[in-house]
N, C-alpha and C positions, 0 to 999 in steps of 0.2 A: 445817646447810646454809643459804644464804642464799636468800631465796622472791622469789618475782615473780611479778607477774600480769597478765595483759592481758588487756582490755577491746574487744570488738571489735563497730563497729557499720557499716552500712551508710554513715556520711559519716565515721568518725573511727578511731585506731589509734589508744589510750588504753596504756602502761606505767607500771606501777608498781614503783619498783625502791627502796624506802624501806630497808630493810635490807640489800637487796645494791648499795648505794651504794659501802660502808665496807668495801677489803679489807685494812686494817689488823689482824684477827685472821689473817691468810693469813699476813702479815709475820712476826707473832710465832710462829708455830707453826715456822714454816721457821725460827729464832731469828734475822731482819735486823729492827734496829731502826727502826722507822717514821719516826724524826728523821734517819736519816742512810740515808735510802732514797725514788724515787717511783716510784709505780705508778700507769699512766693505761691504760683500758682503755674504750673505744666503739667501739659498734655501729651500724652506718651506716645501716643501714635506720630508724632512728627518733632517735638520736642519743644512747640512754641510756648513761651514764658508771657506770661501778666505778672508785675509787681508793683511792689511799692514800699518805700524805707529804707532804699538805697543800702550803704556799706553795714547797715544792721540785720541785714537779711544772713552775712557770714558771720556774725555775734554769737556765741553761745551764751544759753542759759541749762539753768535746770530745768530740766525737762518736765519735772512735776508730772502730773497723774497722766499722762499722755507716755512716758515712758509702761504706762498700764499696756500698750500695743504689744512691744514685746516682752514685757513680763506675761502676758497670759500668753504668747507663743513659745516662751521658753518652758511655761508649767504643761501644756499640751503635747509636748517634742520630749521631755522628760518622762511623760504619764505621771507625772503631781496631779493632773485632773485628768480626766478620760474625756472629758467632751463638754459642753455648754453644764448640764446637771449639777457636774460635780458639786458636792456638798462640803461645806464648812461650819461647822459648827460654832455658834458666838459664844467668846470667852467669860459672856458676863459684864463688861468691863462698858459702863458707858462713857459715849465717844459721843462729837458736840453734832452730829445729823442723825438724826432719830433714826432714816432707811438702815442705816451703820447697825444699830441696836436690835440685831436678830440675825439668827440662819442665814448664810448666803448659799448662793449655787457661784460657779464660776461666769455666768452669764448675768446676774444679779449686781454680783461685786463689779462686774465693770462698767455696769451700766450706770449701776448707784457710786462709784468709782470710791468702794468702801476699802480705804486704805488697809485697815489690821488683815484682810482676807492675804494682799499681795504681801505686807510685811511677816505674815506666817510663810509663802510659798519661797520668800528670800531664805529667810532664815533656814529654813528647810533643807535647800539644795543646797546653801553655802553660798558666800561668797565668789570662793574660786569658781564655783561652776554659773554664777550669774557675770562674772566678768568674761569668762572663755565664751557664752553663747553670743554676748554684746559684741565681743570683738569678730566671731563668725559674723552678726551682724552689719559689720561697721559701722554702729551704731553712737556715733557723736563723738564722745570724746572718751569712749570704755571703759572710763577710771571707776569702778567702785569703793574708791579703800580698799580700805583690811575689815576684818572680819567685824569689829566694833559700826560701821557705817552700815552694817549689809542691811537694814530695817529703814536706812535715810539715806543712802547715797542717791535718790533721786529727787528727795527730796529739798533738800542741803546742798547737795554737791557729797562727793566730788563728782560726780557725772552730768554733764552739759550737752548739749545741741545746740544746732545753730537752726533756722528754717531752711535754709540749704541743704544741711545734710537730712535733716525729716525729710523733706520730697526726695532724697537722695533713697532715703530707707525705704520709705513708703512705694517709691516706685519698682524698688524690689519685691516690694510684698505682692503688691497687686500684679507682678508680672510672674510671681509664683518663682521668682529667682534665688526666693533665701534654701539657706541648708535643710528642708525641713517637709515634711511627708505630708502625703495628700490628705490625708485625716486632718493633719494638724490645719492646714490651711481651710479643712472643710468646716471644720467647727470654729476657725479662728476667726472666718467671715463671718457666721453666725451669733456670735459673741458680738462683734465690732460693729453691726446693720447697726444704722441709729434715724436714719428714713428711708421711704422705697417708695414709689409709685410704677405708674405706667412706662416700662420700657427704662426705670432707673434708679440708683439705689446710693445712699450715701454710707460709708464706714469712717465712724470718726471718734476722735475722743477730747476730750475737755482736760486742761490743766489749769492749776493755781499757785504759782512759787509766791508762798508769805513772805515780805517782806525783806527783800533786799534792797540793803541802801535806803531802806525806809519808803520804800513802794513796792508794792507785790507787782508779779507779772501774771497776764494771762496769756493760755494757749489753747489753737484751737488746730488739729490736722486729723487729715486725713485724706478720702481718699472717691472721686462718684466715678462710678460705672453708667455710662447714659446711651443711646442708642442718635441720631442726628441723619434721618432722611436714611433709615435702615443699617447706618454702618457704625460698629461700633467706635465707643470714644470712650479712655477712661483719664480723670483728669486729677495729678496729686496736688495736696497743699497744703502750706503751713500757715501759721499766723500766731506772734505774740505780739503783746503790747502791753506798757507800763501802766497799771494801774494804782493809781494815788488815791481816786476818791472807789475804794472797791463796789460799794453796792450800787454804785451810778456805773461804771466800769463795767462790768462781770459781763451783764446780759451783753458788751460789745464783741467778747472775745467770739461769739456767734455771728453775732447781726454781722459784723465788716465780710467776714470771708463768703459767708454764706450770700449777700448782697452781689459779692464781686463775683462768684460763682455764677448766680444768675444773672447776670450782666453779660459775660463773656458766653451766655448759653448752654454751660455745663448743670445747672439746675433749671427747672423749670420755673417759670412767674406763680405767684399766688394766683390767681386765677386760672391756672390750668397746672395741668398733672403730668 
């Protein structure tokens, strides 16, 4: 297990995280190779870092369905939805995941991460106004295209992230720093809960960029809120990783961060809550 220690005095919060720096043994245990994989993991109350995957951690990719974070906070901030409810109506048109092929609410679509729901709310606002709320964000690399992308610029490109700038974003969010109203953040946690137990709650989302360079990539960020001996702690993180063999792959883009999470003590162990 990785140790840490803190030093606590009446002027200073002193951490020590010399061995739980490095969660490149987390990588190899779950078998994703550290060279074609990053993991960035900080906790905001003092700024102490866990990674792994070295100068891939400043890499951009396409953000894929995790770019879903602030697309439902730009449709929420706009009023495109009013709140978790809001209702979209299916076009009819079958799409290759069956949850996809009916009714969404705005809470539905992001959980079931049913694409056509956000490719109507793009289309919607526009382009220009999906690139001005990215760049309020500073959100990767802001580039949408032109108006012909506005249904795949996160899909495709041209808009990238790197796992630096996610926990860069993210810890904007969770510190309630972005341009954007207390409603919007109230319903946007609501949206994004994806587990919670005793005293701690995770908000995250799943990505899939098909095939580039003839390997898709997965991503996995977000963001726990935990409590530790009464005081709070909230801890961001990203994680992609190149997936060649997908359906042996997928379920890692989980297992790895979520392992490294509970390791460093910002999730709880399976056996307790």
């Amino acid at each position: 297990m990785f140790a840490y220690t803190r030093v606590v005095c009446a002027a200073c919060f002193i951490i020590s995280t010399a061995s739980a720096a490095d969660l490149q043994p987390i990588l190899h245990d779950q078998g994703v190779d550290p060279a074609r994989a990053a993991l960035l993991i900080v906790r905001l109350e003092d700024g102490a870092e866990w990674s792994a995957g070295g100068p891939r951690i400043e890499q951009r990719f396409a953000p894929a369905s995790t770019s879903k974070i602030p697309h439902t906070l730009i449709a929420l901030e706009t009023g495109l939805a009013e709140g978790p409810d809001e209702a979209f109506e299916w076009d009819g048109v079958k799409r290759p995941f069956e949850s996809w092929n009916q009714d969404q609410t705005m809470h539905s679509a992001y959980q079931r991460s049913a694409v056509w729901v956000y490719q109507r709310i793009a289309a919607t606002l526009g382009a220009e106004t999906m690139a001005k709320w990215l760049k309020a964000f500073d959100y990767g690399g802001t580039d949408v295209g032109g108006p012909e992308d506005v249904t795949m610029y996160w899909l495709r490109g041209p808009l990238a992230i790197s796992a630096r700038e996610q926990t860069a974003f993210l810890a904007r969010l969770a510190k309630q720093e972005l341009p954007l109203s207390g409603q919007t953040y109230l319903h946007g946690k609501r949206i994004m809960k994806m587990e919670a137990g005793q005293d701690w709650a995770l908000y995250a989302k799943t990505g899939w960029r098909f095939r580039r360079d003839d390997v898709d990539t997965g991503w996995f960020v977000g963001w726990v809120e935990t409590k530790r001996n009464g005081a709070a702690e909230t801890y961001v993180f990203a994680f992609n990783m190149d997936m060649p063999i997908p359906d042996q792959d997928l379920p890692k883009r989980l297992s790895v961060p979520k392992a490294a999470l509970v390791e460093i003590g910002a999730l709880p162990r399976a056996d307790k809550d």
